[in-house]
Backbone as CSV, one residue per row, in Angstrom:
resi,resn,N_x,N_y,N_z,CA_x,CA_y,CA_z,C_x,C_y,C_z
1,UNK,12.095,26.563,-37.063,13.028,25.449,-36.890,12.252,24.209,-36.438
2,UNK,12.553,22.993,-37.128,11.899,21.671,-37.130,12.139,21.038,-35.272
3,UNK,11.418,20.846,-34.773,11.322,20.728,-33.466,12.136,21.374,-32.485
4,UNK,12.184,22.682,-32.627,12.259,23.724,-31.584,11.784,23.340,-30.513
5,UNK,10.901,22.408,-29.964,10.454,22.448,-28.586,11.650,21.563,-27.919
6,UNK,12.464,20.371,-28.584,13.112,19.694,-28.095,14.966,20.425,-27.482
7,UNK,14.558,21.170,-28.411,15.866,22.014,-28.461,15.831,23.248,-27.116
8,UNK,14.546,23.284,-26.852,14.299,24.395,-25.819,14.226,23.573,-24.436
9,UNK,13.980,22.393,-24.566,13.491,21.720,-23.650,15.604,21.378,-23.227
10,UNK,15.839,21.226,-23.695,17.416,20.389,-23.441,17.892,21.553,-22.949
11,UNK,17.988,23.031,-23.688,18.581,24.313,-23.473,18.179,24.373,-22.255
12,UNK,16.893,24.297,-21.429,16.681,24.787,-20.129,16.813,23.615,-19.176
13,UNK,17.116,22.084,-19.399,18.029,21.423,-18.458,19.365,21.880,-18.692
14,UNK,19.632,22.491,-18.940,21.357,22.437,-19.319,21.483,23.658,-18.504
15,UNK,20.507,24.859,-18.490,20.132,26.168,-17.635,19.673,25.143,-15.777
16,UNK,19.548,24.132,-15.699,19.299,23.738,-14.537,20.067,23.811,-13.795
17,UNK,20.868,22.404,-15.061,21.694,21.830,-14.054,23.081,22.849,-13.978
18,UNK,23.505,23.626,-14.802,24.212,25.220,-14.424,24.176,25.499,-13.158
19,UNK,22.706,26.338,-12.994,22.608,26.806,-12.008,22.294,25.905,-10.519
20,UNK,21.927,24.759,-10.794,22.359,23.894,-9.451,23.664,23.649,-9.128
21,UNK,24.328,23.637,-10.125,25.932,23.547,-9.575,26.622,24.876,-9.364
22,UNK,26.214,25.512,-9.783,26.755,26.951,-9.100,26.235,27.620,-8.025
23,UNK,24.641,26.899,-7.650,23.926,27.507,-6.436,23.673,28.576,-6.174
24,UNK,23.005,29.253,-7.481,22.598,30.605,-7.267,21.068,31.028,-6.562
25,UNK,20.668,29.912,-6.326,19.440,29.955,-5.737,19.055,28.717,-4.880
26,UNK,18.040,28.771,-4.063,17.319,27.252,-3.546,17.075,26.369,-4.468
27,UNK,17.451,24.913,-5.112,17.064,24.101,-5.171,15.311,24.140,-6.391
28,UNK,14.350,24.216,-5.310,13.008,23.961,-5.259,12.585,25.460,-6.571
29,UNK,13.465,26.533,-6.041,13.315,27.566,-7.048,13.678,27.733,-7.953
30,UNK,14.554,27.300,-8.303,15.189,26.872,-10.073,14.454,26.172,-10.743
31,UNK,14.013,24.712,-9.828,13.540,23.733,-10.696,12.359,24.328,-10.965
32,UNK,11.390,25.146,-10.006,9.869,25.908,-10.620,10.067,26.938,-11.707
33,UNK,11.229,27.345,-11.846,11.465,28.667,-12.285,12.014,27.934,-13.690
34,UNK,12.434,27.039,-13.892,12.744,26.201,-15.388,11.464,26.232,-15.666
35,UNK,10.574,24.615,-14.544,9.139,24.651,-15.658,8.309,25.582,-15.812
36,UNK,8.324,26.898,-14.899,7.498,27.909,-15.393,7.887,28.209,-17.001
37,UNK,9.583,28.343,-17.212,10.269,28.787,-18.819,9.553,27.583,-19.941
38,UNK,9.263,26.584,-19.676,8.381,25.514,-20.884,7.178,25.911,-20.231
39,UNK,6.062,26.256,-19.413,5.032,26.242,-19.690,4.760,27.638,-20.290
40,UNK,5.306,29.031,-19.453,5.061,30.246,-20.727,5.385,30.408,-21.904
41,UNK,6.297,28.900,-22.492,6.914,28.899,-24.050,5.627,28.244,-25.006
42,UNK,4.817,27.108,-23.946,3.817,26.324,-24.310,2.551,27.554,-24.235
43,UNK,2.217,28.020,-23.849,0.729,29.270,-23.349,1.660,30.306,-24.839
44,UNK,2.379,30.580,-25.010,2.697,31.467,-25.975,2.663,30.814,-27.456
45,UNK,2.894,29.929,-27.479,3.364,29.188,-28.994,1.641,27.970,-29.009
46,UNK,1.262,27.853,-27.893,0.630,26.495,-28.057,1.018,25.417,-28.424
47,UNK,2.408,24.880,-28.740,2.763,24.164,-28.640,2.045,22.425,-28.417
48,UNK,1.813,21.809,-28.355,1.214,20.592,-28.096,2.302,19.642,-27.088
49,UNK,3.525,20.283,-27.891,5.117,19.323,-27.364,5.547,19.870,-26.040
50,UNK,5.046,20.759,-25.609,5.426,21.249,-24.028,4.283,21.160,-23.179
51,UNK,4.625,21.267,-22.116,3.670,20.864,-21.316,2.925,21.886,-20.249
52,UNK,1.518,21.870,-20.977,0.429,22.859,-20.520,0.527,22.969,-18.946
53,UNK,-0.233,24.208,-18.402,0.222,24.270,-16.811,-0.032,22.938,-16.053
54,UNK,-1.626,22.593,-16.794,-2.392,21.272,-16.130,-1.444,20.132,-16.001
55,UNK,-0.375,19.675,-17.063,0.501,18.988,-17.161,1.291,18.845,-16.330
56,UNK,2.152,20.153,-16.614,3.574,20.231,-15.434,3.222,20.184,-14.189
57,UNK,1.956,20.318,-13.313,1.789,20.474,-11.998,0.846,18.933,-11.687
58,UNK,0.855,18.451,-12.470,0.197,17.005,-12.468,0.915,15.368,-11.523
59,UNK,2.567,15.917,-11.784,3.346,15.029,-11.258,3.382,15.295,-9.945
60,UNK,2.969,16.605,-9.340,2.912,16.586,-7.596,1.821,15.948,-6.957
61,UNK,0.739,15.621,-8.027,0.038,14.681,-7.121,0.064,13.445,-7.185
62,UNK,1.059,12.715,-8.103,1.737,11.720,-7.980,1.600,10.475,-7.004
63,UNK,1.736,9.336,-6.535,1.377,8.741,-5.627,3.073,8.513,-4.750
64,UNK,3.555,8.125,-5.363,5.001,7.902,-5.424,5.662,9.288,-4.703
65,UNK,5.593,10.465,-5.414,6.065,11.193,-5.060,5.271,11.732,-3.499
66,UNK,4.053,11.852,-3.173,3.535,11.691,-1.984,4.287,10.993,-0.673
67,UNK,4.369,9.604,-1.520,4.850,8.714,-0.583,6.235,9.057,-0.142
68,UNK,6.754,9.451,-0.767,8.460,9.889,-0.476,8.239,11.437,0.440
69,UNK,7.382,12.226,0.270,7.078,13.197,0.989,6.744,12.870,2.420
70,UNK,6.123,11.755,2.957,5.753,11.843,3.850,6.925,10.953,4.885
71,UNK,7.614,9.958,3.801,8.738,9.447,4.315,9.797,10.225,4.803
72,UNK,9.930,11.301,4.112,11.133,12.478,4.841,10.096,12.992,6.007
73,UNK,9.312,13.159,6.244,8.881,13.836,7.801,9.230,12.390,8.310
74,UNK,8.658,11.405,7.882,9.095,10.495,9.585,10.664,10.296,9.499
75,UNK,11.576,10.454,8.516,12.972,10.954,8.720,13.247,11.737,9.855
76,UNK,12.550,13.147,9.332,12.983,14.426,10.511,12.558,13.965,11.701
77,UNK,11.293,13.373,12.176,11.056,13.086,13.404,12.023,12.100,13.876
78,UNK,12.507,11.109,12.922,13.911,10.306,13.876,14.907,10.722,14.055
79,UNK,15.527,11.968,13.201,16.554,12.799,13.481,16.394,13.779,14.998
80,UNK,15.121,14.136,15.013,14.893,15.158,15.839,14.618,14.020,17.455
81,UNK,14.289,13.250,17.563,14.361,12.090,18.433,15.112,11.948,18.865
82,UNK,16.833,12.087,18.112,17.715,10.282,18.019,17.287,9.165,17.438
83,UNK,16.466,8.784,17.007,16.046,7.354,16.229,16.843,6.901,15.813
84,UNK,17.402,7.946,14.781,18.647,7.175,14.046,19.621,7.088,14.702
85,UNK,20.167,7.503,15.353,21.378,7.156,16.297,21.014,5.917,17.531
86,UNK,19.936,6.212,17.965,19.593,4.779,18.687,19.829,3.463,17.924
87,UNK,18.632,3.220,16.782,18.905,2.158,15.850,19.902,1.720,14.984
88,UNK,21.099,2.915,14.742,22.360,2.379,14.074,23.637,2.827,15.131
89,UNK,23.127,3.103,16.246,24.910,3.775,16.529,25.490,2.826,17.441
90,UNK,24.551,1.790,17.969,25.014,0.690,18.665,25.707,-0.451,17.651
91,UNK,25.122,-0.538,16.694,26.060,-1.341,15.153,26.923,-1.096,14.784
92,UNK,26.850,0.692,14.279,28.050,1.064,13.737,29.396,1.786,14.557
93,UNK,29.028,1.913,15.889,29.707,2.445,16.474,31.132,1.386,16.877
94,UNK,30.620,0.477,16.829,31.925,-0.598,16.921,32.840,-0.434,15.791
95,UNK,32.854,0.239,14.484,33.997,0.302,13.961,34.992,1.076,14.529
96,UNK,35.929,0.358,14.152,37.460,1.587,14.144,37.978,2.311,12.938
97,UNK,37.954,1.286,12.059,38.484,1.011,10.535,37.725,1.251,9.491
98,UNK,38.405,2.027,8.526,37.142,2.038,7.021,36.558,0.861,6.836
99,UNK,37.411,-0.360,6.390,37.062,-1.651,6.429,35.987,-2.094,7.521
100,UNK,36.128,-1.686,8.412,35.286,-2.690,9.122,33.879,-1.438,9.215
101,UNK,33.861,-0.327,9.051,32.917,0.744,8.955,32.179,0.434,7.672
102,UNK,32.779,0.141,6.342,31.672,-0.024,5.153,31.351,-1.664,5.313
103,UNK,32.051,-2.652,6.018,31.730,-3.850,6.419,29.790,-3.955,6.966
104,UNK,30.024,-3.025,7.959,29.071,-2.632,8.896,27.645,-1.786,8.054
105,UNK,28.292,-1.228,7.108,27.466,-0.495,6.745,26.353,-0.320,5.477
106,UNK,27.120,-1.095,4.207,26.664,-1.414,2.947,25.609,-2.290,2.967
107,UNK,25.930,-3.868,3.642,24.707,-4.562,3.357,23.229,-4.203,4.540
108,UNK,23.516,-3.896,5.709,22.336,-3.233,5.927,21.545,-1.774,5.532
109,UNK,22.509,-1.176,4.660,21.583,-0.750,4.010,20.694,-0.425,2.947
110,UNK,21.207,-1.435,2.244,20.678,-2.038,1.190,19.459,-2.870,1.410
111,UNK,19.737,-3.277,2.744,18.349,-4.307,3.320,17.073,-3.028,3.642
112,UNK,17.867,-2.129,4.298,16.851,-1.097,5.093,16.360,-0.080,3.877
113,UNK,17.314,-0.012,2.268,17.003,0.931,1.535,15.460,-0.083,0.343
114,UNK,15.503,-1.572,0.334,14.548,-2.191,0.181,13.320,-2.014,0.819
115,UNK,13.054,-1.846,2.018,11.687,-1.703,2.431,11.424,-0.281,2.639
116,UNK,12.453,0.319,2.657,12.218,2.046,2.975,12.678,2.842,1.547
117,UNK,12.036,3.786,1.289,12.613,4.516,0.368,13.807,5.066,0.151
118,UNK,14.842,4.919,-0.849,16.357,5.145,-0.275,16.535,6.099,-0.394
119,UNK,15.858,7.430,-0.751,16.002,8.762,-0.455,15.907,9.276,1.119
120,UNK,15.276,8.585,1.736,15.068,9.170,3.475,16.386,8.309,3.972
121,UNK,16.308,7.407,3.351,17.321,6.148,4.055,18.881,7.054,4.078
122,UNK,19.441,7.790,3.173,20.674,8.175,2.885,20.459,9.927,3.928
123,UNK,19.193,10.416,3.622,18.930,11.735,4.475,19.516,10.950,6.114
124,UNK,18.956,10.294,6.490,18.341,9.871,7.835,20.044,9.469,8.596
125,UNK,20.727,8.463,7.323,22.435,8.527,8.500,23.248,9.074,7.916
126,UNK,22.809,10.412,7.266,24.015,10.882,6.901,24.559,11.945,7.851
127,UNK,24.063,12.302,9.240,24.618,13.018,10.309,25.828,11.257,11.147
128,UNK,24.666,10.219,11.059,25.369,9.346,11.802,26.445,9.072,10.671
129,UNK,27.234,9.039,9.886,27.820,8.522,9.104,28.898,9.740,9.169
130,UNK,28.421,10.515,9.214,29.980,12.337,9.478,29.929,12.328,10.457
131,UNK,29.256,11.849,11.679,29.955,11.355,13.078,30.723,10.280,13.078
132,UNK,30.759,8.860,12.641,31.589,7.644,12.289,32.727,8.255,11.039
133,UNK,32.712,8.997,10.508,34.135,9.470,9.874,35.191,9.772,10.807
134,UNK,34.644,11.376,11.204,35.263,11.854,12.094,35.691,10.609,13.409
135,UNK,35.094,10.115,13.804,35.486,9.426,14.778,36.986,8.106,14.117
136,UNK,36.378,8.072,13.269,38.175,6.883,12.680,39.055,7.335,11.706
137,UNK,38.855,8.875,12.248,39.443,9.807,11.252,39.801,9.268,9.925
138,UNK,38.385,9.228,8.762,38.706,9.340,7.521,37.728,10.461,6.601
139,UNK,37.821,10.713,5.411,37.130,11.266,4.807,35.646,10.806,4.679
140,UNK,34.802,11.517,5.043,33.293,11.563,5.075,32.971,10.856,3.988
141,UNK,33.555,11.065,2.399,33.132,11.013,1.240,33.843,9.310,1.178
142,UNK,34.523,8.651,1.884,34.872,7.523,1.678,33.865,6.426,2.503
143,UNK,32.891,7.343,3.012,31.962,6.497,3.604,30.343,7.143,3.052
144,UNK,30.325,8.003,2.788,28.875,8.788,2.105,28.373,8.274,0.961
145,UNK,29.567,7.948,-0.094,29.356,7.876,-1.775,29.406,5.734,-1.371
146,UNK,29.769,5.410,-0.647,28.786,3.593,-0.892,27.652,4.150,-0.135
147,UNK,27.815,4.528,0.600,26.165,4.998,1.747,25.335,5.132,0.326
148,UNK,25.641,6.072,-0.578,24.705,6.586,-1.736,24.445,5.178,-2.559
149,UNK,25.218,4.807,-3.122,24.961,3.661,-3.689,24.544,2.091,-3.356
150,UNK,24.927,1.942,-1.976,24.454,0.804,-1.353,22.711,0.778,-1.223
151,UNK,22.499,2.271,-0.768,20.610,2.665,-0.761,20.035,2.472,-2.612
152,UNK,20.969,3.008,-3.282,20.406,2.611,-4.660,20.044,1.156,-5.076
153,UNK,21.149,0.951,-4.977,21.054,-0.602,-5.158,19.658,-1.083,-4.052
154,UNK,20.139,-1.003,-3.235,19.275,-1.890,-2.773,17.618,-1.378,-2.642
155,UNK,17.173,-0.293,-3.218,15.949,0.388,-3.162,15.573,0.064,-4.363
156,UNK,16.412,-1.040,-5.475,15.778,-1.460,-7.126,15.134,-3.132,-6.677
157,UNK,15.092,-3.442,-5.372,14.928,-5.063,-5.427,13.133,-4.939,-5.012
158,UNK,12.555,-3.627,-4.487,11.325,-3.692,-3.888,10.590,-2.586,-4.850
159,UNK,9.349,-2.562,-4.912,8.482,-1.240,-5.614,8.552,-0.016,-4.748
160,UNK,9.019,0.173,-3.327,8.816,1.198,-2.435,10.078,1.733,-2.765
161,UNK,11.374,0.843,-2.891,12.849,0.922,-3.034,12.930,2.534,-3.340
162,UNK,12.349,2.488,-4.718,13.176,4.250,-5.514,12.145,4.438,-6.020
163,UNK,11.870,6.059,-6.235,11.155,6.661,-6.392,10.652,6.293,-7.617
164,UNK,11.450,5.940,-8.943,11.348,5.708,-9.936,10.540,4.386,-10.205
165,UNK,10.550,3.214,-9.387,9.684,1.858,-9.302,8.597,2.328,-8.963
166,UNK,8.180,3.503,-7.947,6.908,3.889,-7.871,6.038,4.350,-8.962
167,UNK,6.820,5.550,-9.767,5.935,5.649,-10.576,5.817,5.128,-11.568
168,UNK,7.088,3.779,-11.728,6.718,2.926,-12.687,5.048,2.329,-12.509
169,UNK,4.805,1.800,-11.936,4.078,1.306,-11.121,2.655,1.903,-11.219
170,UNK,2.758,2.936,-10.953,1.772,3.502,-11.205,1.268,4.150,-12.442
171,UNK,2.057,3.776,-13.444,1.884,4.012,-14.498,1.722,2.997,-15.199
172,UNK,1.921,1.730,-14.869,1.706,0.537,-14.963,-0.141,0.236,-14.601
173,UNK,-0.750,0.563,-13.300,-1.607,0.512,-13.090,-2.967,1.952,-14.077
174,UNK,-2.274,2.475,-14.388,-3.043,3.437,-15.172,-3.187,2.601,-16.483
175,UNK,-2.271,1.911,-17.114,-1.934,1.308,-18.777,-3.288,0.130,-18.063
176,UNK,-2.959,-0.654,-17.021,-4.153,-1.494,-16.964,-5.702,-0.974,-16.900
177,UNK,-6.069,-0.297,-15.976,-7.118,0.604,-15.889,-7.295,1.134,-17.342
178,UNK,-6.881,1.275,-18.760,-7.008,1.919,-19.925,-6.888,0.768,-20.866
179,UNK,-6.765,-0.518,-20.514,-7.152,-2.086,-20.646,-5.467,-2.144,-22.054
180,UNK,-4.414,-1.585,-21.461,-3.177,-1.880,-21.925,-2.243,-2.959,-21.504
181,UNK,-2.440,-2.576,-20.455,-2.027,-3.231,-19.435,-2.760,-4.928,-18.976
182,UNK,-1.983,-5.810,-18.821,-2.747,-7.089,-18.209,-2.328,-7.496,-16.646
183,UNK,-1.032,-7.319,-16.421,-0.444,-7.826,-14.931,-0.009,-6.714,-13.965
184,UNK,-0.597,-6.552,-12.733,-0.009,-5.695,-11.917,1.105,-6.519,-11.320
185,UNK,2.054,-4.955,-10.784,3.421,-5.430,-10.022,3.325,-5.512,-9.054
186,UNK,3.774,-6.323,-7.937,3.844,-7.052,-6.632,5.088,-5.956,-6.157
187,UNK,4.959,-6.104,-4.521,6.457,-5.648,-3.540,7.350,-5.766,-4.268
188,UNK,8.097,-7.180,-4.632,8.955,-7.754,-5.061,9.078,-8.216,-6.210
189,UNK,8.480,-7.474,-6.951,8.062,-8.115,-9.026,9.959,-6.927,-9.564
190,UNK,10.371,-6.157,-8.536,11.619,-5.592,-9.539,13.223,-6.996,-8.999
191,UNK,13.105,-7.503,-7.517,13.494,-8.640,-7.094,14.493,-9.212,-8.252
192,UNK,13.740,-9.255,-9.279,14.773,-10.826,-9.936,15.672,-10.215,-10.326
193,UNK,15.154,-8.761,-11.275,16.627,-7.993,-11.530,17.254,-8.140,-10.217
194,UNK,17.006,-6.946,-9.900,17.251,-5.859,-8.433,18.557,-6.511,-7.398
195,UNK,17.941,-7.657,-7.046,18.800,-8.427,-5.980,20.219,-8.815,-6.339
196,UNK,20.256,-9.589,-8.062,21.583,-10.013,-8.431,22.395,-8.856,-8.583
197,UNK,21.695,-7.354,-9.093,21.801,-6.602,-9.330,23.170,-5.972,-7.629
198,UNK,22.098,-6.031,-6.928,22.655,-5.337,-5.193,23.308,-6.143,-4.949
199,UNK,23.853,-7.332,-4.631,25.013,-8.411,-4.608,25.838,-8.568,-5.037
200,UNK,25.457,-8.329,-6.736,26.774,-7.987,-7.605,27.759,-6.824,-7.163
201,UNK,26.938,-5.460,-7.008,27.574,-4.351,-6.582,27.657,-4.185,-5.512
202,UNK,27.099,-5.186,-4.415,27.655,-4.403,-3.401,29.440,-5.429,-3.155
């Protein structure tokens, strides 16, 4: 069959994302346990279109992805502190009201999901944020899901923002280094979108 690899490749996201929503396992073990299923399809067939072991284990040394690794430990250490409750619970603790709780809450973190990666940023208050539910008795999820998107947004205006500007970025700097490339990206080179972008939506 005329590109069987693409067809195998879709079949075992579709086997992912299954079994992440049904949670038959950890997370971290599915997703190894997929790319192990394309690299023993690639070592068996030789394939060219799947990706050799050297390949698939190539993106963990990543720079980007590093960087987001080390950003969730200084997460846990502010969780395990209080950090985060020191630095937001004197702000947000003054709400009463949904209104005045996503008032409080959207545009700083869109500011804080810009210089910080918005994956730790959404880890880091999402205990303080199911404490501020409960406390003005509303649904968690009416304050979690802008929490989610306010960090998106605002993690597209900087290169640190989302994980995805990183390895743009660095894939950007590889195309130059291989003389493809002519201009590297700055902090703020995603900005011009990014910002009208986080203003608009927020």
């Amino acid at each position: 069959m005329e590109h069987w690899e693409a067809w195998l490749s879709l079949a075992v996201a579709l086997l992912l994302m299954v079994s992440l929503a049904m949670r038959i396992a950890p997370h971290d073990l599915l997703a190894l346990s997929c790319l192990g299923i394309l690299m023993v399809a690639q070592s068996v067939t030789g394939s060219t279109l799947l990706p050799t072991p050297e390949e698939a284990v190539s993106g963990f040394g990543n720079q980007g992805l590093i960087t987001i690794a080390l950003l969730f430990a200084v997460v846990s250490g502010l969780e395990f502190t209080g950090g985060t409750e020191f630095a937001t619970g004197w702000f947000l603790n003054r709400a009463s009201t949904l209104k005045g709780a996503l008032s409080r809450l959207l545009f700083p973190v869109a500011a804080l999901s810009a210089m910080m990666n918005n994956t730790p940023v959404v880890v880091a208050l999402v205990p303080t944020i199911s404490d501020l539910s409960r406390r003005i008795s509303c649904s968690s999820s009416r304050l979690l899901l802008p929490l989610s998107y306010a960090s998106i947004l605002g993690g597209m205006c900087t290169l640190i923002g989302t994980s995805t500007n990183l390895i743009v970025a660095d894939l950007n700097q590889q195309a130059i280094a291989d003389g493809i490339g002519t201009e590297s990206l700055h902090f703020f080179s995603p900005a011009a979108v990014g910002l009208p972008a986080t203003l608009l939506g927020l």
